[in-house]
VOGU-3710 file (C-alpha; in Angstrom, 3 decimals, decimal comma):
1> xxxxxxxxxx> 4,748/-2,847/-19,144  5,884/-2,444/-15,706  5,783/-5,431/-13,465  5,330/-5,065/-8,999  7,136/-7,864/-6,943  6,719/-7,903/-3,323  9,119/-9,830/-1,678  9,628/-9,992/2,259  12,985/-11,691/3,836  14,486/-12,712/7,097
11> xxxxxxxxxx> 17,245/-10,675/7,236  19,741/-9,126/9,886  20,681/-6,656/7,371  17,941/-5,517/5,601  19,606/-2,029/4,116  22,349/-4,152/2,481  19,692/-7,087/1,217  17,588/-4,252/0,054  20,430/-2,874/-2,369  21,230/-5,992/-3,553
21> xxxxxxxxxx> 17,686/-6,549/-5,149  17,495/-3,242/-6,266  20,101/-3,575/-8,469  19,245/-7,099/-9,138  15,727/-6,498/-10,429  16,405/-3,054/-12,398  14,658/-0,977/-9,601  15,883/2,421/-10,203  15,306/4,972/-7,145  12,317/7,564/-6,317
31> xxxxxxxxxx> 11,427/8,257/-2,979  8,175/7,044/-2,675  6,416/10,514/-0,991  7,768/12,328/-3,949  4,598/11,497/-6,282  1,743/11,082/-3,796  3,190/14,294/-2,837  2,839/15,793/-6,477  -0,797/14,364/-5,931  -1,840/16,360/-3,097
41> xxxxxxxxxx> -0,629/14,155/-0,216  1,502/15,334/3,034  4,351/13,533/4,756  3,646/13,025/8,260  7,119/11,131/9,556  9,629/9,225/8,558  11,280/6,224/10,487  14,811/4,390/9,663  15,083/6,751/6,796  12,604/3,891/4,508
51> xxxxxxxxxx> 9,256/4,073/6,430  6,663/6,881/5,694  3,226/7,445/7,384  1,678/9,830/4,926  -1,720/11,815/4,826  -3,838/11,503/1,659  -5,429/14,590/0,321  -8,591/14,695/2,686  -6,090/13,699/5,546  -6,175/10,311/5,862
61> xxxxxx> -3,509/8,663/7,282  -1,318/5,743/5,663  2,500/4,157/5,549  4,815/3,583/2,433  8,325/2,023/2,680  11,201/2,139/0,272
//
């Protein structure tokens, strides 16, 4: 069974903070367009290389970070 934790922190370095966690909580890599994409959504832009705005399939607009 597959568990979702949010967590938000103050950091200066969020990249580096962000790997840490990964690794501590098991969180294995996927770009998160890649199955929304499979679903029939479009990628709209990408900022900092970690935040999406995406278009559903009837072209709404949303955003997804990594």
């Amino acid at each position: 069974m597959a568990i979702r934790i949010e967590l938000t922190f103050d950091t200066r370095d969020a990249v580096s903070l962000a790997e840490f966690w990964k690794v501590a909580l098991g969180y294995e890599d996927e770009p998160p367009p890649a199955p929304l994409v499979a679903a029939g959504g479009s990628v709209q832009a990408t900022f900092d290389g970690h935040h999406v705005v995406m278009a559903g399939p009837e072209g709404n607009e949303f955003c997804v970070a990594a």
